[in-house]
C-alpha positions, 0 to 999 in steps of 0.5 A, spaced: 490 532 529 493 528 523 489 523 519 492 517 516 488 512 510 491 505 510 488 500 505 488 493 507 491 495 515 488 489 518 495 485 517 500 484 514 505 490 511 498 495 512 497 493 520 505 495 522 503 502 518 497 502 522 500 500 528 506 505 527 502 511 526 497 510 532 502 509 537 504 516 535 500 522 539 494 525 536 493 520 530 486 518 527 488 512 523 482 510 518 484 503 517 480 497 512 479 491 512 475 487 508 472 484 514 473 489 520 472 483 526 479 480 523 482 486 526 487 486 531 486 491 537 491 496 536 495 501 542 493 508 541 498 514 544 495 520 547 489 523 544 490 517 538 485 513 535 484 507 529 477 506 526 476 501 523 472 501 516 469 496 511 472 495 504 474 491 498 477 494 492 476 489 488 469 491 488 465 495 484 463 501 488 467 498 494 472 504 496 466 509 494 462 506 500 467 505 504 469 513 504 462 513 506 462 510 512 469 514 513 464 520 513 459 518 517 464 517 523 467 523 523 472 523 517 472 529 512 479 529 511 485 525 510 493 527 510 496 521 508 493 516 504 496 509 504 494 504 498 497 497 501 491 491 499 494 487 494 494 481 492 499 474 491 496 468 489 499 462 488 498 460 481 501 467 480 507 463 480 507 460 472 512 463 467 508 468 462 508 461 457 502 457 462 499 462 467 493 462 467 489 469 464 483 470 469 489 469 474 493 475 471 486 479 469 485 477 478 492 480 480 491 486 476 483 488 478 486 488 485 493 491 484 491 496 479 485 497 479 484 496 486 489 502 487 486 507 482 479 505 485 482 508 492 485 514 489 479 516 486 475 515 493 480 518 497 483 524 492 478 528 494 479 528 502 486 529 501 488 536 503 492 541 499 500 539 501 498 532 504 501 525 501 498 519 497 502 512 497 501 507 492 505 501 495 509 497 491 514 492 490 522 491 488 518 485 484 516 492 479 523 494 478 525 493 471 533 492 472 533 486 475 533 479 474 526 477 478 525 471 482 522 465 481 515 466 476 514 473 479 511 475 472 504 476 475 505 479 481 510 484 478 506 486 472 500 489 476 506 492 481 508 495 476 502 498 474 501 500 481 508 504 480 506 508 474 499 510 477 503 513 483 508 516 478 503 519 473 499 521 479 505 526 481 503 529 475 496 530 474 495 533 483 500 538 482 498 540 491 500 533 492 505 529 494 504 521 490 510 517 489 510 509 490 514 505 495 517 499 495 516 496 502 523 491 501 522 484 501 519 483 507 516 477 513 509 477 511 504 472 508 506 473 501 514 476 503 514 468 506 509 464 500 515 468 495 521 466 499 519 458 499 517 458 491 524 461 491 527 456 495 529 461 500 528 460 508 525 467 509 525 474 506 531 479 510 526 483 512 522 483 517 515 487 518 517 492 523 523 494 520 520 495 513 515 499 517 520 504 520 523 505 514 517 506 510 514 511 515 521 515 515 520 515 508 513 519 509 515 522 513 521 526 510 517 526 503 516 532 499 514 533 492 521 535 490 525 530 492 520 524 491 514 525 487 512 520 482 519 516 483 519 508 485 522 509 493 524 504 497 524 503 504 531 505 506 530 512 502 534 509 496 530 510 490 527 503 484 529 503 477 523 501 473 
């Protein structure tokens, strides 16, 4: 039995991964969601499973008391952990100049700090050899002219990349990298492709979570550890 963590699964990139792994045989997929009657019922192959958690991890003690619950339904120990939950909000999209700070401070206790607090809470269940992903963005990527006002957003991905990569350095029995899941048709893939004035991200959600998962999967410690990955298996300068 393979056990699969993954932050924020109640939709969007988080759910196609869920949706993904269950489908596969003999999976339990650990998924949360800040309010798990908001999720949707997910088919399961043979001998597979989902279970359905409560946690927000821009809370304090949030991602502690989820790894509680975890355990309380059997959960002891994870083989892949996936940190997907992020937030975009609107007001994000300002340039350095006029953005708001306690905007800025929400971006980065959500997508940083949210994602270390995920690490610490699941670190401890992941067994020798298994795989941490911190979920990234091509809008953390250093050479490239960004779209729009991404600034905010980018800025706390970023942070979410350097986590993954420091990570890979600090858990010498663990494969961690970041992974950017390309520019993708989910709410905040569509809310950044109107304020760049586009009709719609390339990407759509099955697409990106096929390749991510294909990514996961072949991952080792070697040849992605501590590296911005993509979905197509290429690889982020940041």
């Amino acid at each position: 039995m393979t056990t699969v963590f993954v932050s924020g699964g109640n939709r969007g990139i988080g759910l196609g991964l869920v949706q993904k792994y269950a489908a596969r045989e003999n999976y339990t997929v650990v998924a949360t969601a800040r309010d798990p009657t908001r999720m949707p019922k997910v088919d399961v192959g043979p001998g597979s499973k989902v279970v359905v958690i409560t946690m927000d991890q821009a809370k304090k003690d949030g991602c502690v008391q989820a790894i509680e619950e975890a355990k309380s339904k059997g959960i002891t120990q994870f083989d892949i952990v996936i940190c997907s939950a992020a937030t975009l909000l609107v007001e994000g999209y300002a340039p350095l100049r006029t953005v708001g700070l306690d905007v800025f401070e929400e971006h980065w206790r959500v997508n940083v700090l949210g994602f270390l607090a995920v690490f610490q809470a699941t670190v401890p269940l992941i067994r020798k050899g298994g795989k941490f992903v911190f979920i990234s963005s091509g809008s953390a990527t250093i050479d490239q002219v960004p779209r729009g006002y991404e600034v905010t957003y980018g800025i706390s991905k970023s942070g979410a990349s350097y986590l993954g990569h420091f990570a890979h350095y600090e858990e010498p029995d663990l494969v961690i990298f970041p992974l950017d899941p390309g520019w993708t048709q989910t709410d905040m893939g569509n809310a950044s492709a109107k304020n760049a004035g586009v009709d719609a991200p390339p990407l759509t959600i099955d697409e990106s979570t096929s390749g991510m998962i294909k990514v996961i999967d072949e991952a080792t410690r070697e040849t992605h550890g501590g590296k911005q990955m993509r979905y197509d298996g290429g690889q982020n300068k940041w």
